[in-house]
BALOBA-960888 format. One line per 3 residues: number of its first residue (from 1); for each residue z negated, y, x of N, C-alpha, C. Coordinates in steps of 0.2 Angstrom, whole numbers. Layout:
N
NUM) Z,Y,X,Z,Y,X,Z,Y,X  ... $
% end
This chain:
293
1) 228,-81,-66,222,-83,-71,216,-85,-67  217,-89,-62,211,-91,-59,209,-87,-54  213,-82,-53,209,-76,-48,205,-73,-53 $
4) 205,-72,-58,203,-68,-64,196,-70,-65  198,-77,-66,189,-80,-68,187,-83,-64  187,-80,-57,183,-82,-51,180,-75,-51 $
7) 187,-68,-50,179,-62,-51,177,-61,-59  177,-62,-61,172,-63,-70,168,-66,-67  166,-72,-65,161,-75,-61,157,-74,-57 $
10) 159,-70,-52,157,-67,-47,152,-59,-50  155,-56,-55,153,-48,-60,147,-53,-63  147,-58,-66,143,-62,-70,137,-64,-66 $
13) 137,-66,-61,132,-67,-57,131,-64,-51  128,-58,-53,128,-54,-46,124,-60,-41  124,-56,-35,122,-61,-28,114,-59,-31 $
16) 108,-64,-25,103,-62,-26,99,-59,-23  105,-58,-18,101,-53,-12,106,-47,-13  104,-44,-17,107,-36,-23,102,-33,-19 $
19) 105,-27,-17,101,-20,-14,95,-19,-18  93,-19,-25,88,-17,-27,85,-21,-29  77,-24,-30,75,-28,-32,75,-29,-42 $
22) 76,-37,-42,77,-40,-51,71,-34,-54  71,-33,-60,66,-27,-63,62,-32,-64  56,-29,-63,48,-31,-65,46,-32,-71 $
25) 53,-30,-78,50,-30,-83,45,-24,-87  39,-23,-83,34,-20,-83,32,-15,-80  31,-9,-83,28,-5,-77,23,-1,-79 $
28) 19,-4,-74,10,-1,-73,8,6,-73  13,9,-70,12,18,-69,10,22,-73  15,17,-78,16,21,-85,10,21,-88 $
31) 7,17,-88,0,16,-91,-6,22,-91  -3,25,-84,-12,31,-82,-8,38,-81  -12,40,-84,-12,47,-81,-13,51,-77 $
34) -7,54,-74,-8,57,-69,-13,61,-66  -16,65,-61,-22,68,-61,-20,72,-55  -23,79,-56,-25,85,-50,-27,81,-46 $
37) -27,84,-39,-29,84,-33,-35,85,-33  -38,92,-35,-43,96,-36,-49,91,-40  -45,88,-46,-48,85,-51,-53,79,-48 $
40) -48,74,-41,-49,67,-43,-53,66,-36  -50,72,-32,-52,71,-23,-55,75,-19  -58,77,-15,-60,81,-12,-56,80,-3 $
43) -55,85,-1,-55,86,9,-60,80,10  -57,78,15,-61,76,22,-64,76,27  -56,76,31,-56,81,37,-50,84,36 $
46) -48,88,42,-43,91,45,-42,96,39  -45,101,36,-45,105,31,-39,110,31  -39,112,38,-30,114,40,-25,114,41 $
49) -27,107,37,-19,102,41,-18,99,34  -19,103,29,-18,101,22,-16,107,15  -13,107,12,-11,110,7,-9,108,1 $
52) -12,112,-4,-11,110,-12,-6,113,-16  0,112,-18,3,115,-24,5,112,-31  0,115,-35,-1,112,-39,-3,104,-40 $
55) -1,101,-41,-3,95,-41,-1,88,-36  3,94,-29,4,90,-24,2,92,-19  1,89,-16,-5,88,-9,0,87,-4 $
58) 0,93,2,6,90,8,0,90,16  -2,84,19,-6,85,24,-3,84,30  -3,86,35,2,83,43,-4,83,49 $
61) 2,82,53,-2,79,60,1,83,65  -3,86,70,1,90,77,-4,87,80  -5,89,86,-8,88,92,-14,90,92 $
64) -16,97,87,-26,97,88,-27,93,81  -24,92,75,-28,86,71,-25,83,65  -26,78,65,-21,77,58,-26,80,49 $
67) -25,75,46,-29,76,38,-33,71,35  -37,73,29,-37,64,25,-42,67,19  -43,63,14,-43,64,10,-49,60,5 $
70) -54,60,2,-57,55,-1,-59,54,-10  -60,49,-14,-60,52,-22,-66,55,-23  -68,57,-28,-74,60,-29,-80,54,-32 $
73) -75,50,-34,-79,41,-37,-79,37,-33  -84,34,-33,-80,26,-30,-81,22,-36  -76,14,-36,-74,11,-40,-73,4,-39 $
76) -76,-1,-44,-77,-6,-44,-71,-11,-44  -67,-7,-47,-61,-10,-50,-54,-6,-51  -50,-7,-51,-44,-2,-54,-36,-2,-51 $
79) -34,3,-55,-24,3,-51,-26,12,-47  -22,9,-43,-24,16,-38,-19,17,-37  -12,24,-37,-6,24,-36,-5,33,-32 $
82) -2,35,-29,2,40,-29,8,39,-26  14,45,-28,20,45,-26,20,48,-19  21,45,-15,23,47,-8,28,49,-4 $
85) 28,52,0,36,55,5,33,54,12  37,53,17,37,51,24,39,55,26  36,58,32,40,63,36,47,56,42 $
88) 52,60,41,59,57,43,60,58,53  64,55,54,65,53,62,60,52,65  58,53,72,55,49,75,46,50,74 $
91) 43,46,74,36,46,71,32,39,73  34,38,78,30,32,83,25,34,83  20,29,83,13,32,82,6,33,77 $
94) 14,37,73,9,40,67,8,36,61  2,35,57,-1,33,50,0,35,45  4,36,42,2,39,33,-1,32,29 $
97) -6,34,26,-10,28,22,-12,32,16  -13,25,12,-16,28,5,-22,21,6  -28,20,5,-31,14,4,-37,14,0 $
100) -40,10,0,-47,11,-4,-53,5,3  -59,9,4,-64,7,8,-71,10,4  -75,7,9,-82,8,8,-85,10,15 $
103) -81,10,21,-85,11,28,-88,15,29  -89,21,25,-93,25,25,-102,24,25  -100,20,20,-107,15,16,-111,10,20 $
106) -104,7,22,-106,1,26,-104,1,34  -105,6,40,-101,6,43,-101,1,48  -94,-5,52,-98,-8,55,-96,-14,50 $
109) -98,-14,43,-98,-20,40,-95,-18,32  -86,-16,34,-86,-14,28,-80,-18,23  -77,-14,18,-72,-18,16,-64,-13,14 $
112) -60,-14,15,-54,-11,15,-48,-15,10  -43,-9,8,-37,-15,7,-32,-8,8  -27,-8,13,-22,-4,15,-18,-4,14 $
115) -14,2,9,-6,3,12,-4,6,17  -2,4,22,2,11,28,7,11,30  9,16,30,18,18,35,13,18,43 $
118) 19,12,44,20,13,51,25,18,55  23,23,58,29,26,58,35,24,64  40,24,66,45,22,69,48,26,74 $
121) 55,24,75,60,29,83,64,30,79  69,33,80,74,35,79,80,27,77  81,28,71,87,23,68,85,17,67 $
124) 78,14,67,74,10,66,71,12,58  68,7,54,65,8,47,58,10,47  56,13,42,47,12,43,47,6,41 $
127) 39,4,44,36,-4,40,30,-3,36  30,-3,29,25,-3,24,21,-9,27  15,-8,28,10,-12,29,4,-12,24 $
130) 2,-18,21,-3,-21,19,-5,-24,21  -13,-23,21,-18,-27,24,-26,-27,19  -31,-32,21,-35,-34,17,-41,-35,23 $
133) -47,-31,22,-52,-32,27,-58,-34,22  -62,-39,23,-66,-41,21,-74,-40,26  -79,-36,23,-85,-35,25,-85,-36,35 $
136) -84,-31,37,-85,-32,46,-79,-30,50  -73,-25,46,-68,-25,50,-70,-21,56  -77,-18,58,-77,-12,62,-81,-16,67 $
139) -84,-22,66,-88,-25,70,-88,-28,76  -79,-27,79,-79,-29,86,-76,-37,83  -75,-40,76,-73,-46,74,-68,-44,68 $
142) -63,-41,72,-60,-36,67,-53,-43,64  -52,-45,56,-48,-51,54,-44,-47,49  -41,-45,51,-35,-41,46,-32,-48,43 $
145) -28,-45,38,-24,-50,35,-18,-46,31  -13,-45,37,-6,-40,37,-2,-43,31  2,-40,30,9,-41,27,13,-37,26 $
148) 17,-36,33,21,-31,33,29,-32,30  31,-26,30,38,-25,24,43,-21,27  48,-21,27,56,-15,27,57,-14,21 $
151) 58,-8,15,57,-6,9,65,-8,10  67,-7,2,73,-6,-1,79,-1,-1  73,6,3,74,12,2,72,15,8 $
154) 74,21,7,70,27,15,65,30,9  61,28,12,53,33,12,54,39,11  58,43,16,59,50,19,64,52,14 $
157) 68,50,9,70,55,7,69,57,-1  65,53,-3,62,53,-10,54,51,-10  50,54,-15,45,52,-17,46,44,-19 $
160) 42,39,-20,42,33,-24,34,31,-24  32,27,-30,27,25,-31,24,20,-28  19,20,-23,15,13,-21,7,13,-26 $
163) 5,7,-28,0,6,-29,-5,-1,-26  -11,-1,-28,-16,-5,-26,-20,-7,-33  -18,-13,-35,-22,-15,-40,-28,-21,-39 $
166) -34,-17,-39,-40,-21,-40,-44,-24,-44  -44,-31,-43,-48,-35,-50,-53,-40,-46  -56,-42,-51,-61,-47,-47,-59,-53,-48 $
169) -53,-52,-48,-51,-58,-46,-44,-58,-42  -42,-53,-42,-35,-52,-36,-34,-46,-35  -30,-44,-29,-26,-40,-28,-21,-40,-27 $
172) -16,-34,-29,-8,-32,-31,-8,-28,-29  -2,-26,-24,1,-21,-20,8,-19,-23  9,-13,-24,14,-12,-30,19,-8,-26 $
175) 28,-5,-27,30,-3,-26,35,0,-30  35,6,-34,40,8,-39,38,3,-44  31,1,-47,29,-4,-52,33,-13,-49 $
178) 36,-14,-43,37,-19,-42,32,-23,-37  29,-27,-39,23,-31,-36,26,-32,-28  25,-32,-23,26,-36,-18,21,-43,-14 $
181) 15,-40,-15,10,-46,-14,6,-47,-19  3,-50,-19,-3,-53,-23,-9,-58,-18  -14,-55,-17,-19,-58,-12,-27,-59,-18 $
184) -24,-67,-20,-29,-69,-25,-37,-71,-24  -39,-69,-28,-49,-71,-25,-50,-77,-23  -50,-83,-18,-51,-88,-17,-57,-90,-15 $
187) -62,-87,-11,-67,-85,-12,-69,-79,-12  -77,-80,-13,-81,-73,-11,-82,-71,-6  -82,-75,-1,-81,-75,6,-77,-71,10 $
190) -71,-71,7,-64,-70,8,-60,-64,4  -65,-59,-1,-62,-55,-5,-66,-49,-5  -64,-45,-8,-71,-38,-4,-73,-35,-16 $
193) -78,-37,-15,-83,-36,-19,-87,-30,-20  -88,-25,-16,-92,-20,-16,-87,-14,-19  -92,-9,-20,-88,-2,-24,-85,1,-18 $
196) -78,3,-19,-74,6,-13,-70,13,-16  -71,17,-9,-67,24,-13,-61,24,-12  -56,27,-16,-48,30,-13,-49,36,-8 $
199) -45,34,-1,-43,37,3,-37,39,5  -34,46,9,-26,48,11,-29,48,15  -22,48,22,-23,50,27,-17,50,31 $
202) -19,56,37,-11,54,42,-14,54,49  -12,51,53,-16,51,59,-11,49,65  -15,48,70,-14,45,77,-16,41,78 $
205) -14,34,78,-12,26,82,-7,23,84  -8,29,89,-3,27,94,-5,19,98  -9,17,98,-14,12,103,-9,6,98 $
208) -9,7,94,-4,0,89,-2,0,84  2,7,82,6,8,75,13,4,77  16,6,81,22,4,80,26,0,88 $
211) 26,-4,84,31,-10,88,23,-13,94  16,-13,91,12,-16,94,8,-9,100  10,-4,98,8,2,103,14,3,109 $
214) 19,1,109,25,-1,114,25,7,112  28,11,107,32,19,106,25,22,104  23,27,108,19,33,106,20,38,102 $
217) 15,43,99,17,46,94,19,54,102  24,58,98,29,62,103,27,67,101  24,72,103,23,81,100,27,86,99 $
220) 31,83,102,37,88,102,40,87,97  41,84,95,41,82,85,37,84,81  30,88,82,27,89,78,29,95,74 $
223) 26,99,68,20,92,65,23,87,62  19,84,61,22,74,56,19,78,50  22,76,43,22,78,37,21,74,32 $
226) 17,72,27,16,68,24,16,71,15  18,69,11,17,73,3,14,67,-1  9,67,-6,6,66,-9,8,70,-17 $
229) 10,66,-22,9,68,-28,10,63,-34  9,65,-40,8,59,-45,2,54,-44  -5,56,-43,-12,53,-40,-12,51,-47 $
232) -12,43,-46,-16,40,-53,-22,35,-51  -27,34,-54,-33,29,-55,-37,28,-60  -37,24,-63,-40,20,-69,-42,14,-69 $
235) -49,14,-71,-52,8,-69,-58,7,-72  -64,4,-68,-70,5,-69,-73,8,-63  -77,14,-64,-81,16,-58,-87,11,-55 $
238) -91,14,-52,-95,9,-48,-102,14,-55  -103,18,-58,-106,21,-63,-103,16,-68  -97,15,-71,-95,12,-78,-101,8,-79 $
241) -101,5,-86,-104,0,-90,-103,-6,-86  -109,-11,-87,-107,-16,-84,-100,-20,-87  -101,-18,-94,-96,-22,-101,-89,-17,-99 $
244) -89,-15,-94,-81,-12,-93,-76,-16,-90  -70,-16,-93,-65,-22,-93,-60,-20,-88  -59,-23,-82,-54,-22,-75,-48,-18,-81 $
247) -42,-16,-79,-35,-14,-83,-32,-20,-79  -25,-19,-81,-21,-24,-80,-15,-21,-79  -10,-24,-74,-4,-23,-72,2,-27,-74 $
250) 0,-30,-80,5,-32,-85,3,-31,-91  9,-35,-97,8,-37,-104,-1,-39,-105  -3,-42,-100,-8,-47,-103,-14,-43,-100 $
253) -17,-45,-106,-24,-43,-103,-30,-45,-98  -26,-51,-96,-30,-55,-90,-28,-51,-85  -23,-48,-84,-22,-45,-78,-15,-50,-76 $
256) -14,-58,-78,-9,-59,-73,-2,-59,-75  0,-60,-68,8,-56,-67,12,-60,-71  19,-58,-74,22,-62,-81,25,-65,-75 $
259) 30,-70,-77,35,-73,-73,43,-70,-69  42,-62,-76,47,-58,-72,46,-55,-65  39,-52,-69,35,-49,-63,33,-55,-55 $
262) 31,-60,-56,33,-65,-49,42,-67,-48  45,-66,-50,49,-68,-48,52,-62,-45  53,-54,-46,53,-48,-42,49,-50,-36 $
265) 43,-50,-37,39,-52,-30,44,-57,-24  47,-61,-26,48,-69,-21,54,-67,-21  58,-60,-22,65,-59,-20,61,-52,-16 $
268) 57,-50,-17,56,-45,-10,52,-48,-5  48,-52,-6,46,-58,2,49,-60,5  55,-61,1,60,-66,3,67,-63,6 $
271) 68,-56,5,74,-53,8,70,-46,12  64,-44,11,60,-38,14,55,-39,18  51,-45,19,46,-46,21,47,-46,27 $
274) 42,-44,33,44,-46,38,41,-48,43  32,-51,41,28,-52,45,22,-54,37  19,-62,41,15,-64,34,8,-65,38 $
277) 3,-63,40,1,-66,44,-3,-75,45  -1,-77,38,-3,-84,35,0,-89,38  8,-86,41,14,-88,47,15,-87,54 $
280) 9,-83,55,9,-82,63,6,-87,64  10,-89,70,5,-95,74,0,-96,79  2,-88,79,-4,-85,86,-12,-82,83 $
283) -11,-82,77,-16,-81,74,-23,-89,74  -29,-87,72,-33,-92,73,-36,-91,64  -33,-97,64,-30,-99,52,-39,-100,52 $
286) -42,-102,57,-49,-103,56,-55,-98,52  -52,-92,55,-55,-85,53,-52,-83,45  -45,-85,43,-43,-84,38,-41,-89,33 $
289) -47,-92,28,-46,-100,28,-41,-100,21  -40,-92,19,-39,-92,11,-30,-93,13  -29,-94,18,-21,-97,22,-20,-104,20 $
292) -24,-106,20,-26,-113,18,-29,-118,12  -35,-114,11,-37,-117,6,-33,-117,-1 $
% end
């Protein structure tokens, strides 16, 4: 009998470090509408290292050039989402991003917020990388503000959803609609303000993708593959009304996350995370005060 209602206790309270993250309650995906490739983006470069079917985008990377991709708006605000796929084994080196920037506009003195597959070696994970560039990441004073991740899941063998939700007052890094960070406006100093476009891309950084630049990207693996589908954005353009209202990535209309939705967050920081850079010690907190403040 007391073996009984130790596992009924055990079925009753699953552990907290469960394979999947607690549900988010909520999910933002659902909200927007999907959109064409054609519709929402234009080519960038590598025009031949890219293809469309129907409403999915496949771009790769060999030895003469990889791809990339840009919106046809730029935008003040908004959820920025596509369903992604990694190409599988070894891929040291190599970048698949989704992000939003202005460097074009600004170059030298611009503003970014990234997702990236780092790519990896053999039997190793990729590492989802988010970061946050504030006006001058190109000017030789470059302050990233990483948070890198080991997913739940393999990249490579399913699409799933990443998003970048931007408001004027924070940023949300989503994954399958489950928040992983949130990098809130503390200042204006500290937050990137200007109208920024959605970019794809796959490339070559070998110089510091993976494990610090330590693994190169290999050709003999080429090409690296990257698929693109499910492109969502909604928001306010840098053309909308002034009187246009950010969207939101929860129930509420401010925009902030419910307590279901933070407490998924702090069980993926907290069993996935695996570099903050507000925790590096080697870092100089001086340049990054919103660590502190």
């Amino acid at each position: 009998m007391a073996l009984f209602l130790l596992v009924l206790l055990v079925l009753s309270f699953p552990s907290t470090n469960a394979e999947w993250p607690p549900s988010p309650g909520y999910w933002p995906s659902s909200k927007f509408r999907p959109m064409s490739f054609h519709y929402a983006f234009k080519s960038l470069w590598g025009f031949s290292h890219q293809s469309v079917d129907q409403s999915a985008l496949t771009i790769w990377l060999d030895r003469t050039s990889g791809s990339g991709f840009k919106s046809n708006r730029p935008f003040r605000s908004g959820y920025f989402g596509a369903s992604i796929k990694v190409h599988p084994g070894y891929t040291a080196g190599v970048i698949t991003a989704f992000y939003l920037s202005n460097s074009e506009v600004h170059p030298g003195f611009h503003d970014e917020v990234d997702i990236e597959f780092l790519g990896t070696t053999f039997g190793k994970p990729y590492t989802l990388q988010t970061n946050v560039y504030v006006r001058g990441s190109g000017d030789g004073k470059i302050i990233g503000r990483e948070m890198k991740f080991h997913l739940w899941f393999d990249p490579t063998q399913d699409f799933h959803h990443y998003a970048i939700f931007w408001s004027p007052k924070e940023i949300i890094f989503l994954v399958d609609d489950v928040p992983i960070r949130r990098y809130p406006r503390k200042s204006s100093e500290t937050f990137p303000l200007r109208p920024m476009w959605l970019y794809g891309s796959i490339w070559d950084a070998s110089s510091w993708a993976t494990e610090d630049g330590k693994y190169k990207a290999d050709y003999n693996y080429q090409p690296f593959v990257a698929k693109f589908t499910n492109f969502k954005a909604g928001g306010c353009s840098a053309y909308s009304s002034p009187r246009c209202r950010p969207v939101s990535v929860s129930p509420f209309r401010s925009g902030r996350l419910t307590g279901q939705q933070y407490r998924a967050m702090e069980w993926v920081q907290r069993y996935h995370m695996v570099y903050d850079y507000c925790r590096d010690p080697k870092r100089n907190h001086a340049l990054t005060p919103e660590c502190w403040n």
